[in-house]
C-alpha positions as a LaTeX table, in Angstrom:
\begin{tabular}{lrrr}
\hline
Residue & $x$ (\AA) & $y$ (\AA) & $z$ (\AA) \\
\hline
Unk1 & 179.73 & $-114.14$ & 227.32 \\
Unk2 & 179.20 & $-113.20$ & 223.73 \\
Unk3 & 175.81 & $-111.36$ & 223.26 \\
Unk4 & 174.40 & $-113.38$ & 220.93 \\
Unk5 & 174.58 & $-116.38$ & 223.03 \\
Unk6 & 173.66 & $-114.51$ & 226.11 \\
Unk7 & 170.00 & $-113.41$ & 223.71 \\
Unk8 & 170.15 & $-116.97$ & 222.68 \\
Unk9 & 170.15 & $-118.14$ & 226.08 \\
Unk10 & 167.76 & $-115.89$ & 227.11 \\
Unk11 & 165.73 & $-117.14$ & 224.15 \\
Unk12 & 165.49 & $-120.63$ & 225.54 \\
Unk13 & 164.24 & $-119.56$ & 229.32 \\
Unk14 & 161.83 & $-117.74$ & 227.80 \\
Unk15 & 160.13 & $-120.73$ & 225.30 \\
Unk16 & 160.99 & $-122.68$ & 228.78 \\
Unk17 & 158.50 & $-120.77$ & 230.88 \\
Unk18 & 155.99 & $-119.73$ & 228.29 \\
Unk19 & 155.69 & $-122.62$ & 226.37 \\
Unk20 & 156.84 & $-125.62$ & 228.32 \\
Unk21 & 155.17 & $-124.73$ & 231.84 \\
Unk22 & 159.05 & $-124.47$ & 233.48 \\
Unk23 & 158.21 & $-123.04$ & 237.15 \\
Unk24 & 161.36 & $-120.56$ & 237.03 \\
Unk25 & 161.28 & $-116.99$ & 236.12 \\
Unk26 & 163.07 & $-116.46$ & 232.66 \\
Unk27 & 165.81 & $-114.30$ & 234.30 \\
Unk28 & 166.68 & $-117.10$ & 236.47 \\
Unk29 & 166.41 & $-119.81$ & 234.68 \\
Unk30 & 168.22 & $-117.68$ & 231.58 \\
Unk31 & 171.12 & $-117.13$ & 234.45 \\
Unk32 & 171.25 & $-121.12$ & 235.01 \\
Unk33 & 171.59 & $-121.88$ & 231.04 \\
Unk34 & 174.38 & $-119.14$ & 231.07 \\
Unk35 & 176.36 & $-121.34$ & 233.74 \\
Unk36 & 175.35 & $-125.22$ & 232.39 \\
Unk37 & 176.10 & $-123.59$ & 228.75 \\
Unk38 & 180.03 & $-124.10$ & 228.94 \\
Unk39 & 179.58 & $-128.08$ & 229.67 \\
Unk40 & 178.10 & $-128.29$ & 226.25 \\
Unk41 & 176.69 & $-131.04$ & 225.20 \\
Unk42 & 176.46 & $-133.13$ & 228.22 \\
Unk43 & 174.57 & $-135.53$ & 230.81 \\
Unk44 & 172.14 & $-133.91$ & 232.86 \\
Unk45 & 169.54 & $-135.02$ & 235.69 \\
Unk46 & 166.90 & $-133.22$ & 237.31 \\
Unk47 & 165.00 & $-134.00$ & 240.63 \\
Unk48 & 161.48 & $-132.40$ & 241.00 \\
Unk49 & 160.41 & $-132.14$ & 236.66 \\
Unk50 & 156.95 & $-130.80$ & 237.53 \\
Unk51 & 156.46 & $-130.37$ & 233.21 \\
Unk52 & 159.31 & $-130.79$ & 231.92 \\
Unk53 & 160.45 & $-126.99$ & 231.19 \\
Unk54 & 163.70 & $-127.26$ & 232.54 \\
Unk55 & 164.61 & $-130.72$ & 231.12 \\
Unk56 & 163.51 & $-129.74$ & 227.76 \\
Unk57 & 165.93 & $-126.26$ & 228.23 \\
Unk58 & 168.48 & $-128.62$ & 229.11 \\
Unk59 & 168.07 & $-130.72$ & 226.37 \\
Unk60 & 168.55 & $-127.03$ & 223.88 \\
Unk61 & 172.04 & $-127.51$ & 225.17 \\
Unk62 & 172.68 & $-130.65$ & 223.55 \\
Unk63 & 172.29 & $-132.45$ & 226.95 \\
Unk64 & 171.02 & $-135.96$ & 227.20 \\
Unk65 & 168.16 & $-135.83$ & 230.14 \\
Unk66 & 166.92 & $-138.04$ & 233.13 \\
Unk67 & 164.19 & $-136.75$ & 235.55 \\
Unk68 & 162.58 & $-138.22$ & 238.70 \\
Unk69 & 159.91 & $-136.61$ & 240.03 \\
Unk70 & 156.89 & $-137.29$ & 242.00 \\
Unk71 & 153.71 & $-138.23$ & 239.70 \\
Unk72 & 150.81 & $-135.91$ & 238.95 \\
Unk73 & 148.68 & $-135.22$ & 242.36 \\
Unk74 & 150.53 & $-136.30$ & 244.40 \\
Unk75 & 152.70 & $-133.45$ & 245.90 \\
Unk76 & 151.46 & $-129.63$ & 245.91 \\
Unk77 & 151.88 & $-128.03$ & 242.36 \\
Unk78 & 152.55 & $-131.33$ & 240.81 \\
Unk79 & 149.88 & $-130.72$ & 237.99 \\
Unk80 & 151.79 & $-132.36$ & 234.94 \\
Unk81 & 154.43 & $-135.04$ & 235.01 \\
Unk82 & 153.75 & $-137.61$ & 232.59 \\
Unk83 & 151.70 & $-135.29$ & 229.66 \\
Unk84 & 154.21 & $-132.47$ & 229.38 \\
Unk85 & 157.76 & $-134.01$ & 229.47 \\
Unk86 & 159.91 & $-133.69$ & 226.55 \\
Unk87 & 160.83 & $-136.26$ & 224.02 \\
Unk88 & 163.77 & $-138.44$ & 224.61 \\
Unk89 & 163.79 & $-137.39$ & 228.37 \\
Unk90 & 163.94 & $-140.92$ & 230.38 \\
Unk91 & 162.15 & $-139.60$ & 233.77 \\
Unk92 & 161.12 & $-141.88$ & 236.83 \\
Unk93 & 157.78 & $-141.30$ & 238.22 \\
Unk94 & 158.57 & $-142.06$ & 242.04 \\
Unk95 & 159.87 & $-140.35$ & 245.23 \\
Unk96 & 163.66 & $-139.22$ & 244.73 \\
Unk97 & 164.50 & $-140.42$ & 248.13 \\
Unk98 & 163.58 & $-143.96$ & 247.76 \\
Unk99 & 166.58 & $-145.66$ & 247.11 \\
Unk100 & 165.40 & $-147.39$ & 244.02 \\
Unk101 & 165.49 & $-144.37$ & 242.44 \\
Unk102 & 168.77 & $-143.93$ & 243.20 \\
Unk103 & 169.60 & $-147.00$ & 241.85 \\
Unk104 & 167.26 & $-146.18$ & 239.07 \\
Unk105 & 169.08 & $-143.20$ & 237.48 \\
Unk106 & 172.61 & $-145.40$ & 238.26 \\
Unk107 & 171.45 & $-147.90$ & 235.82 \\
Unk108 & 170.05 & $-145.13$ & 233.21 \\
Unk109 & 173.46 & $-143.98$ & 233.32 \\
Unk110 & 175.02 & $-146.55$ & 232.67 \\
Unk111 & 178.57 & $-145.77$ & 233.82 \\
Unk112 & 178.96 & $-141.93$ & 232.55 \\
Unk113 & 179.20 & $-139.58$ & 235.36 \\
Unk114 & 176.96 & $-136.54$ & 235.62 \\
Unk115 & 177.77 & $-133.27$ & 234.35 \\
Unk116 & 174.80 & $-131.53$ & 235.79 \\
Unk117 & 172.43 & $-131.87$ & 238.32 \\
Unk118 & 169.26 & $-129.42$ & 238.80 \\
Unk119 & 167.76 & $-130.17$ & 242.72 \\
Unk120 & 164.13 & $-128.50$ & 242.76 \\
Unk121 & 162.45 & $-131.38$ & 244.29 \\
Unk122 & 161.52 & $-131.44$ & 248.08 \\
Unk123 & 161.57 & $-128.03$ & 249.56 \\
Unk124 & 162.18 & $-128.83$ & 252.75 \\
Unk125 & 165.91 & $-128.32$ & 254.49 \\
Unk126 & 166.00 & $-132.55$ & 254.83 \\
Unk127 & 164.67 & $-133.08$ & 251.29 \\
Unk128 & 166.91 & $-130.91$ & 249.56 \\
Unk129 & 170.09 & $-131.95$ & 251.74 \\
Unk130 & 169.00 & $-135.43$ & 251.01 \\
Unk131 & 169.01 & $-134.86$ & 246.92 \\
Unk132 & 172.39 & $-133.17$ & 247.17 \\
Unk133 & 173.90 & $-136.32$ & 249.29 \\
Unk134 & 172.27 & $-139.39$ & 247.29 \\
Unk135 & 172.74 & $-137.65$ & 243.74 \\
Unk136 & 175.66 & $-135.57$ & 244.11 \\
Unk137 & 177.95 & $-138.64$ & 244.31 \\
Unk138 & 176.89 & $-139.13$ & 240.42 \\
Unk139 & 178.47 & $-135.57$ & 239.19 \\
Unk140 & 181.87 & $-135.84$ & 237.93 \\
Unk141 & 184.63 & $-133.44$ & 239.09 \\
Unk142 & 183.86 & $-130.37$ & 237.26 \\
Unk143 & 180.31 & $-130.62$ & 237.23 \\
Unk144 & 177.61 & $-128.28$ & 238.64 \\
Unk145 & 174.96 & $-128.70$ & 240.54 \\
Unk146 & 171.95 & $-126.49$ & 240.45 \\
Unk147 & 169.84 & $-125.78$ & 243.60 \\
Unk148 & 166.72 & $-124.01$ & 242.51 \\
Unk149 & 164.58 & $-121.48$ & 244.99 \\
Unk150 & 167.59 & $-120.88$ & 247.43 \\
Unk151 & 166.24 & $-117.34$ & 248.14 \\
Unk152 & 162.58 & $-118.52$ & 247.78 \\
Unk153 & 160.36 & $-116.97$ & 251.43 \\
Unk154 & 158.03 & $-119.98$ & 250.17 \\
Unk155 & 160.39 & $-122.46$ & 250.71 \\
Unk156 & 162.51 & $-121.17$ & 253.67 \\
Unk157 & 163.90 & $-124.90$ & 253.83 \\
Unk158 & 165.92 & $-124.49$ & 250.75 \\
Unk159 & 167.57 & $-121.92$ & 252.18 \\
Unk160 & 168.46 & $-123.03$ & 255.34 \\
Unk161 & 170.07 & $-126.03$ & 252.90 \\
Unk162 & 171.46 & $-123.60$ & 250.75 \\
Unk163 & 173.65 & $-122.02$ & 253.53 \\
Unk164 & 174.70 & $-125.46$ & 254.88 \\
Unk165 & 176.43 & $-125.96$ & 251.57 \\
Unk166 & 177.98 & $-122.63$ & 251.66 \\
Unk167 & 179.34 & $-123.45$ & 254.84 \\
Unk168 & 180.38 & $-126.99$ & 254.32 \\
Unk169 & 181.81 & $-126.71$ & 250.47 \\
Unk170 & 183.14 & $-122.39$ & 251.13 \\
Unk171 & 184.38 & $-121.15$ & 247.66 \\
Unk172 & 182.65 & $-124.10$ & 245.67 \\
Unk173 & 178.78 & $-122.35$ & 245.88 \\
Unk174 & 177.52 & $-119.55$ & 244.70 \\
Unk175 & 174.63 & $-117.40$ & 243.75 \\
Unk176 & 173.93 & $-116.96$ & 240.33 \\
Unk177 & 173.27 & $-113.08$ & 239.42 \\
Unk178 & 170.15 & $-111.60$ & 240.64 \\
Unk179 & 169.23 & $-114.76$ & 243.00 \\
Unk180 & 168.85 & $-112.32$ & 245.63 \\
Unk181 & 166.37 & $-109.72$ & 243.89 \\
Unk182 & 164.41 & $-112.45$ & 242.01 \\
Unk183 & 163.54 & $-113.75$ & 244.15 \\
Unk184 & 164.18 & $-117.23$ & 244.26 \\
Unk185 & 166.69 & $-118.19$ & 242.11 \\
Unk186 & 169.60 & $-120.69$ & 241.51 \\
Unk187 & 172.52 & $-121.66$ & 243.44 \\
Unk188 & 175.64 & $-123.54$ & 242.10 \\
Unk189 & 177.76 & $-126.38$ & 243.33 \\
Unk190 & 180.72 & $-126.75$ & 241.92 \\
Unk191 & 181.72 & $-130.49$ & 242.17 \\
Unk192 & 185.22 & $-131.37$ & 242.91 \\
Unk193 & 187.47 & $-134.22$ & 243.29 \\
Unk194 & 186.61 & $-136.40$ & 246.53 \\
Unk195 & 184.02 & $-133.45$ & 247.65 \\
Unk196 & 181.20 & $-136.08$ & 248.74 \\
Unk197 & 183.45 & $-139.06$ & 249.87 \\
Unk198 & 183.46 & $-138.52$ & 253.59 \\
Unk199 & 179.62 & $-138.22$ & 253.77 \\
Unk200 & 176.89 & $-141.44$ & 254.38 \\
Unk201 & 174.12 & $-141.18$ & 252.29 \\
Unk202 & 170.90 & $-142.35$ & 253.41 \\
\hline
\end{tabular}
């Protein structure tokens, strides 16, 4: 990666976390921008927006941005939601395992695929297997998605979820650098061709 995009990069995570309340360490979250930035300008969802730091990152990319996440109160740490997300994000204030969200960010969409998705909604193992296997179906071939806190001790579900993947999709995750010693940090799906066709999402 060229340096100056890698300090540009960097740049971003860090107005991210300090100015736009994202969760994510700026290491981490600098690491995640370095492996979105190559989609360019693109389509990009996000389960679990808290305040919007991430989406409005993603949006320094060029992307165009959909959120759902759970409205403020009503989950642990969910402070913000509706007074801190970015302009031009469209963001559903609702549970991202009813299936009218589902259907929600389907019709946002309106036929393009995704070319990123960024899970950091429920931190249980269930929740975050469930994000993977109702929104996952939505990334094009090609596509990443993003699994936030995979080496999080305050979230030991995400982990658990984060191995299944490795185990059921071997050679399409991995750990972005530093994951381990953050530690929390971002794992990445690789989407390919037919990958969630044999599953039944709930």
């Amino acid at each position: 990666m060229p340096a100056n995009l890698a300090i540009a990069l960097y740049e971003i995570a860090w107005d991210a976390v300090n100015r736009h309340h994202a969760m994510q360490r700026v290491p981490e979250l600098a690491a995640a921008l370095s492996a979105a930035a190559w989609l360019g300008p693109c389509t990009a969802a996000e389960i679990g927006c808290h305040a919007g730091g991430t989406l409005w990152a993603w949006q320094q990319l060029g992307a165009q941005v959909f959120g759902i996440t759970l409205p403020a109160g009503t989950a642990p740490g969910q402070a913000y939601a509706e007074d801190h997300m970015p302009a031009g994000a469209m963001v559903r204030y609702a549970d991202s395992h009813d299936l009218d969200s589902v259907a929600w960010l389907r019709a946002a969409l309106a036929g393009l695929p995704l070319d990123l998705l960024h899970v950091d909604g429920d931190h249980t193992q269930g929740g975050c297997a469930a994000d993977v296997a109702d929104y996952g179906p939505l990334v094009r071939a090609g596509g990443l998605i993003l699994v936030n806190d995979i080496y999080y001790s305050g979230a030991p579900g995400v982990a658990r979820a984060w191995a299944s993947f490795e185990a059921r999709w071997p050679g399409q995750c991995r750990a972005l650098p530093g994951a381990a010693e953050d530690p929390a940090g971002f794992g990445v799906i690789t989407v390919t061709e037919g990958m969630f066709d044999a599953q039944t999402a709930h």
